[in-house]
Every structure is written in structure tokens, then in C-alpha cells.
C-alpha positions as CSV (number, residue, x, y, z in Angstrom):
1,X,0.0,0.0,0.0
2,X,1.5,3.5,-1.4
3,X,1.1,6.6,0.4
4,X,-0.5,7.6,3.7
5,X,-2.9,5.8,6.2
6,X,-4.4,8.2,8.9
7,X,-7.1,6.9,11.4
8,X,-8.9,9.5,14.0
9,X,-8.0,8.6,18.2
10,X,-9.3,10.6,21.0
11,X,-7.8,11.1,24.9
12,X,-10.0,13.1,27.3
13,X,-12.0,15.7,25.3
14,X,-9.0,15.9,22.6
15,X,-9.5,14.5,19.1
16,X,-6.6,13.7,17.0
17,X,-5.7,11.5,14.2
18,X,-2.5,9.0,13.8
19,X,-0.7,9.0,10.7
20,X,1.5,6.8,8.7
21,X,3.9,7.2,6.1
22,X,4.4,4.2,3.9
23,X,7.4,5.9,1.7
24,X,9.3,6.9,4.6
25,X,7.6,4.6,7.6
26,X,7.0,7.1,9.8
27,X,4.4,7.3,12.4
28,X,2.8,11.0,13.4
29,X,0.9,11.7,16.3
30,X,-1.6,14.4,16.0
31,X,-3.5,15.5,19.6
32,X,-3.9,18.3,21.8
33,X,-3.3,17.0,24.2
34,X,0.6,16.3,25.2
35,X,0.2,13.5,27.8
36,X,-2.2,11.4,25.1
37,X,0.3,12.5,22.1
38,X,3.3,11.1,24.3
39,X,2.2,7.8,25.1
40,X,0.6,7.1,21.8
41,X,3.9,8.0,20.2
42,X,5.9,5.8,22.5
43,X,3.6,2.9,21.9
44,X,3.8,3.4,18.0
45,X,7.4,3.5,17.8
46,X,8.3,0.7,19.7
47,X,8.2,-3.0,19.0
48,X,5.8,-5.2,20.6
49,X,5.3,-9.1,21.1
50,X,1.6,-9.6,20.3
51,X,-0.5,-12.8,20.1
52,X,-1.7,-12.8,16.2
53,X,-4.7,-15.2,15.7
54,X,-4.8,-18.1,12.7
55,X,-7.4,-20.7,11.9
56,X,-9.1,-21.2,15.0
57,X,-10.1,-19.2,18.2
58,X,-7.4,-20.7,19.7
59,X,-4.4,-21.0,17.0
60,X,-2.1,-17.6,18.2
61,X,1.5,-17.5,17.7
62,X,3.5,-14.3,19.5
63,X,5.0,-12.4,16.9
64,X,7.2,-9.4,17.6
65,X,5.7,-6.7,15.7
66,X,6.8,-2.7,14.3
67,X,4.0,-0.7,13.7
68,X,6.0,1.2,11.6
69,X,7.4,-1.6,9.4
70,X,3.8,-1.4,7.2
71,X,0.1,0.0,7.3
72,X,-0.6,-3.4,8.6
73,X,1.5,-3.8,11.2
74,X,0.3,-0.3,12.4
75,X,-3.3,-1.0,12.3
76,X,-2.4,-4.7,14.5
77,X,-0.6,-2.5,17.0
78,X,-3.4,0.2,17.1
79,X,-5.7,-3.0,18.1
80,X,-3.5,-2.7,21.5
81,X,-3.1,1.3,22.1
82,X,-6.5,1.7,24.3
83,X,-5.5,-0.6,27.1
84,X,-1.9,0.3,26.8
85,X,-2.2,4.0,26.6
86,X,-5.5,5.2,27.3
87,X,-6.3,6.6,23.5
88,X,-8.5,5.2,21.9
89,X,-9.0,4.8,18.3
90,X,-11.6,5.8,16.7
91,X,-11.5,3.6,13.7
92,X,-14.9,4.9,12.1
93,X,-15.1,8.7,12.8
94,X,-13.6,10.0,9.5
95,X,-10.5,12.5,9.7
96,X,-11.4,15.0,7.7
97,X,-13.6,15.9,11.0
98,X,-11.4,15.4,13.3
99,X,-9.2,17.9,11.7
100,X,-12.0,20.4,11.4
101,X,-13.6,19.7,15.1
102,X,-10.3,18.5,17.5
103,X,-12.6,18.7,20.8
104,X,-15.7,16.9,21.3
């Protein structure tokens, strides 16, 4: 996949967006607020060992995984940055809002 992903998170009454660059595989935080911003950066820029499912509820293997290798990897570790982080994604709100409204 060429170009950019973005996807809309939120932390407290801030909206934001997360965006990835597939040419250069970099990860950008956008959000107004610095504390969410921080720990959503750290998160997305570090490598994690996450349990990937297969063929059956049960079949996982751990994988080690960089959300910044590709716009899937991102969108795996962005499955994890709630309960890690306390942002949440907001994977239906569309961006273009966000941008335009970044406070509920």
C-alpha cells in the first residue's frame, strides 16, 4: 500500500488522528493534548510481542511486531493502544472531522 494511512484517536476531550507514512515509515501523532500525544507516540514506535490469531479461536502464535514496518503492522498494534495508553482509536469517525472539530 502507497502513500498515507491516517485513522482518528481521541484522549480526554481531545481528538486527533494517527498517521502513517508508507514511503518513509513514519508514524505521526496528532492530539492536543501532550500527555495522550506522548504515550501514543511511544507505543507506535516501539516494538511489541503480540499474540496474532490463525485458523481457529485458539491457533495464536506471539510475533514481535513494528508498527512502523507497514500500514498493517500499524493497524495490528493500534488494536492494543486503548488498554496500553488510554487513547483510543476511533477507527470509524472520519479524519477529515477530526481535523476540522479537535474537541468533542
Amino acid at each position: 500500500m502507497e502513500g498515507k494511512f491516517s485513522v482518528a484517536i481521541s484522549y480526554g476531550d481531545n481528538l486527533g488522528y494517527v498517521e502513517y507514512d508508507s514511503a518513509t515509515k513514519k508514524v505521526n501523532v496528532v492530539l492536543g493534548d501532550e500527555e495522550g500525544k506522548q504515550r501514543a507516540e511511544k507505543f507506535l514506535t516501539a516494538i511489541h510481542e503480540i499474540k496474532i490469531p490463525h485458523e481457529t479461536l485458539l491457533d495464536f502464535t506471539t510475533e514481535k511486531i513494528d508498527p512502523r514496518a507497514d500500514v498493517e503492522s500499524l493497524k495490528i498494534t493500534l488494536t492494543r493502544l486503548w488498554e496500553a495508553t488510554g487513547v483510543h482509536v476511533d477507527w470509524s469517525r472520519p479524519v477529515e472531522y477530526v481535523k476540522l472539530h479537535p474537541h468533542y
